[in-house]
Backbone as JSON, one array per atom type, in Angstrom:
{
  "sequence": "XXXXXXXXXXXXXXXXXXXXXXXXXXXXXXXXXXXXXXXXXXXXXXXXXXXXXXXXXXXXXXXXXXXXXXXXXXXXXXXXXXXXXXXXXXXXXXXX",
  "N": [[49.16, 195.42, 41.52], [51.81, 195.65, 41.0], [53.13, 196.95, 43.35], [52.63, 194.79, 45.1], [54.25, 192.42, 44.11], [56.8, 194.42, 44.28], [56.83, 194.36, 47.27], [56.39, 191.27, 47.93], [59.15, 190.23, 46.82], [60.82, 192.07, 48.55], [60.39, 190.7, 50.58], [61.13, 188.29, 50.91], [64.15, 189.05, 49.83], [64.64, 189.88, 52.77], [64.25, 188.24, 54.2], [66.1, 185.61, 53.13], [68.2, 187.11, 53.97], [68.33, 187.59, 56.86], [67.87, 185.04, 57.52], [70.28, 183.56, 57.4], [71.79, 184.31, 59.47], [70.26, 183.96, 61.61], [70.86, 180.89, 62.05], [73.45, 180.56, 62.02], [74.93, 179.71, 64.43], [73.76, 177.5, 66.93], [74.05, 176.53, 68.69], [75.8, 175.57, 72.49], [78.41, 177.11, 74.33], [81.84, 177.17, 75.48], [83.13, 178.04, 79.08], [85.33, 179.92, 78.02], [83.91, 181.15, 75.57], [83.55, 179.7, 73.13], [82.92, 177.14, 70.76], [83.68, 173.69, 69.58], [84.05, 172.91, 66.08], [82.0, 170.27, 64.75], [81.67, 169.7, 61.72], [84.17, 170.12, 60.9], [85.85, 169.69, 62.99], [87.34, 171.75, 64.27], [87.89, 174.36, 66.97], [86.18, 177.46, 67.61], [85.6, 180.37, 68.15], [83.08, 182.07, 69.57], [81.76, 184.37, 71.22], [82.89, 186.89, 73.8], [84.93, 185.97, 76.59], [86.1, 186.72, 80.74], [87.73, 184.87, 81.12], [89.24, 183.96, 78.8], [90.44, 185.87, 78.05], [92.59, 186.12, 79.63], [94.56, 184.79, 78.87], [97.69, 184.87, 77.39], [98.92, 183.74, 75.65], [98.88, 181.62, 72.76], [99.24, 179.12, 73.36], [98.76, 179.21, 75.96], [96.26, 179.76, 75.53], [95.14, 177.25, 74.85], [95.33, 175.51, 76.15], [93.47, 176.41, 78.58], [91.09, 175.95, 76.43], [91.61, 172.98, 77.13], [91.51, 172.62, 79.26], [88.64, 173.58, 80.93], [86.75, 172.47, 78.34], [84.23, 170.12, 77.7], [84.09, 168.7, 75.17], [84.54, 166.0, 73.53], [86.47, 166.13, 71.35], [88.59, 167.74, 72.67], [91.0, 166.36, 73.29], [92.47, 166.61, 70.82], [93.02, 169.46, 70.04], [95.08, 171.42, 69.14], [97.66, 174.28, 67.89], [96.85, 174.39, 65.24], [94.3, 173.53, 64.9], [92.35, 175.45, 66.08], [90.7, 178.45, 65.56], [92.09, 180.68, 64.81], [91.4, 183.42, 63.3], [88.87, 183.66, 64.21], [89.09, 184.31, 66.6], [90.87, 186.46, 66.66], [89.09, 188.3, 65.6], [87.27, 188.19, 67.55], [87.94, 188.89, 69.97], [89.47, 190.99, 69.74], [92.45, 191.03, 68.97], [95.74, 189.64, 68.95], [97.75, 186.94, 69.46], [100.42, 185.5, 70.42]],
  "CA": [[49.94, 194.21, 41.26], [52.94, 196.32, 41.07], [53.36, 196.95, 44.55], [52.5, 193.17, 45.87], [54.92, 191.86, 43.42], [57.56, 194.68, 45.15], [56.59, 194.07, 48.53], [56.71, 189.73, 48.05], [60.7, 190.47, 46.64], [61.85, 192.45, 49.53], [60.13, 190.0, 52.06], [62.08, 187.12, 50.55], [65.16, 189.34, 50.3], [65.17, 190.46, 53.95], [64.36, 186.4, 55.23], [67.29, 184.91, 53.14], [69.33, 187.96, 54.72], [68.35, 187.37, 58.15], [68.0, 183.81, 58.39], [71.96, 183.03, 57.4], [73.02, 185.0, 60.78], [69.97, 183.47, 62.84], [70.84, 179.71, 62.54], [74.73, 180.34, 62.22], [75.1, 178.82, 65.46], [72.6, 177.46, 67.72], [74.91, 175.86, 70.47], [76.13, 176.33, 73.68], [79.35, 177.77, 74.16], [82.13, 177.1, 76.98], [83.49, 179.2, 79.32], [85.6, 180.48, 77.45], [83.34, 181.76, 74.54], [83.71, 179.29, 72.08], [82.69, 175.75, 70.39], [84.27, 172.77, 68.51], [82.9, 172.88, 64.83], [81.73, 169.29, 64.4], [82.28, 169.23, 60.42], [86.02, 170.29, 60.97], [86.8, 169.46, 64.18], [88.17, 173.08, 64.85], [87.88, 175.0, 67.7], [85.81, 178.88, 67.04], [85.31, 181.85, 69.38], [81.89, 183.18, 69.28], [81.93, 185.2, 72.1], [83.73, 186.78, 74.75], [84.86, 185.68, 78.37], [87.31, 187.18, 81.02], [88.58, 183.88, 80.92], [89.95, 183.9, 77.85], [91.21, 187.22, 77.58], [93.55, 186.63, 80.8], [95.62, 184.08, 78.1], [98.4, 186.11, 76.56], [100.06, 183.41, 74.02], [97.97, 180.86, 71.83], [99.64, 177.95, 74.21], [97.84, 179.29, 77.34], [94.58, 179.35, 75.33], [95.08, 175.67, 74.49], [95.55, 174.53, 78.18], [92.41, 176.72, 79.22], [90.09, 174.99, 76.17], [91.61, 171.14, 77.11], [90.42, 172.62, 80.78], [87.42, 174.04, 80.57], [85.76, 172.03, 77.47], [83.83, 168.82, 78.05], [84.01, 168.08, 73.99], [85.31, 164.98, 72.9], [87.65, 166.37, 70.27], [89.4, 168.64, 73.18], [92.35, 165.91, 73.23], [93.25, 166.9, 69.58], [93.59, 170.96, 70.06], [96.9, 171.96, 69.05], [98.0, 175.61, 67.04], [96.47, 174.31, 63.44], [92.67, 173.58, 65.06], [91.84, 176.78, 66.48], [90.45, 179.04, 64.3], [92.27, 181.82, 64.94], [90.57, 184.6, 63.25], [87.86, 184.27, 64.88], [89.6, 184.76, 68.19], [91.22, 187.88, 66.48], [87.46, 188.85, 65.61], [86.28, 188.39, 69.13], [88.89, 189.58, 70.94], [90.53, 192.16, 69.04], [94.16, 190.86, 69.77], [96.18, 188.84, 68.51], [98.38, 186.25, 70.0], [102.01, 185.1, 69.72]],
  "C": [[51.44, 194.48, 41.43], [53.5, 196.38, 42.77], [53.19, 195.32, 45.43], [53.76, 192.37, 45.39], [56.58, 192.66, 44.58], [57.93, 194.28, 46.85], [57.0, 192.32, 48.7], [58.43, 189.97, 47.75], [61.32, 191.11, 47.63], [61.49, 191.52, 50.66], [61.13, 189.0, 51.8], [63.7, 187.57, 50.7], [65.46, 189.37, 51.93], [65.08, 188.94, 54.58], [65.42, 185.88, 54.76], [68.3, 185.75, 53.87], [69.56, 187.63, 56.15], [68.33, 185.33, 58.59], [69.46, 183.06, 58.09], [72.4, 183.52, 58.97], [71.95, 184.28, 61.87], [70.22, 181.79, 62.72], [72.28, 179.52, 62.08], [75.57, 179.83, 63.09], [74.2, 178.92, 66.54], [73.3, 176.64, 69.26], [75.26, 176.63, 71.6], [77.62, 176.41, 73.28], [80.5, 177.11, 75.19], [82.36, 177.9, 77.75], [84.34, 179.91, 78.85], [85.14, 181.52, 76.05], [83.61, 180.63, 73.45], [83.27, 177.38, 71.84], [83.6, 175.36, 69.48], [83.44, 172.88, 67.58], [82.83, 171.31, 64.33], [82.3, 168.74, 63.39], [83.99, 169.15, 60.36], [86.55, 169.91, 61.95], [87.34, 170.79, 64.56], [87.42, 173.65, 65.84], [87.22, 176.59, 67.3], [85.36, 179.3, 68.43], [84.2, 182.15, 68.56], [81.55, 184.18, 69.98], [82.63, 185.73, 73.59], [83.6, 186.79, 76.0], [85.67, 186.67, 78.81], [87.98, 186.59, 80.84], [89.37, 183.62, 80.09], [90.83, 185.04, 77.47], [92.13, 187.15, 78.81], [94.72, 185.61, 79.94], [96.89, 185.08, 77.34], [99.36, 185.22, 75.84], [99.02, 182.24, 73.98], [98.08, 179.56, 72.67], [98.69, 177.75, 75.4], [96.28, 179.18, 76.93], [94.24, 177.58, 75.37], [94.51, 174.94, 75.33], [94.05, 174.86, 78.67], [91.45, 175.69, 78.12], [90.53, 173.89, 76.89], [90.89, 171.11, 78.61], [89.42, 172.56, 81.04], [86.14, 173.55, 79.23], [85.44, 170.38, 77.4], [83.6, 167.75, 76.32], [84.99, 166.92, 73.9], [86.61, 165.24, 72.03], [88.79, 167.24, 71.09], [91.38, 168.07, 73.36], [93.12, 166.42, 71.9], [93.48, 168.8, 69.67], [94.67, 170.89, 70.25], [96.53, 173.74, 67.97], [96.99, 175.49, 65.79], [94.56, 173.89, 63.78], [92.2, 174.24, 65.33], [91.68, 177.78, 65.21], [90.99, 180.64, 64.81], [92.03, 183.27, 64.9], [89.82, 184.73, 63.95], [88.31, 184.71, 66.45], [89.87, 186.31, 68.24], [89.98, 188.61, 66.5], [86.77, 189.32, 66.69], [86.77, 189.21, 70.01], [89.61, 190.76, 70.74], [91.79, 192.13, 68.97], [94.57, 189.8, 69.29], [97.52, 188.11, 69.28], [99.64, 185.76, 69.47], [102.3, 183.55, 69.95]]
}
């Protein structure tokens, strides 16, 4: 009983563990690596392009999303919708 009881507690641990990171985002992406977040409206990097890494100030990223992203919300990207960290996250680099 001992052991079933152990065994049911780590199965449950390891599914709430794993299923936060598998349905953390299920979308597509653009070319640049990244989606609008619906609830916020912000802009997030999930993964990386060349495309995005040939930007070298936060301005030039702007121009490439309003280019490259067929979202509705792409008219409102300015400095304060981008989620910056995560760019730092993705990219390793940080922008001026």
């Amino acid at each position: 009983m001992k052991k079933w009881l152990v065994s049911f507690v780590l199965a449950i641990i390891l599914f709430v563990n794993f299923s936060n990171h598998a349905y953390a985002y299920r979308g597509r992406t653009d070319r640049l690596g990244g989606h609008f977040v619906t609830s916020t409206h912000k802009y997030e990097f999930e993964h990386y392009t060349s495309l995005a890494k040939r930007a070298k100030t936060k301005r030039e990223i702007i121009n490439l999303i309003k280019s490259y992203n067929s979202n509705a919300y792409k008219h409102v990207v300015s400095l304060s919708t981008i989620d910056w960290n995560s760019y730092t996250v993705v990219y390793g680099k940080r922008l001026k």
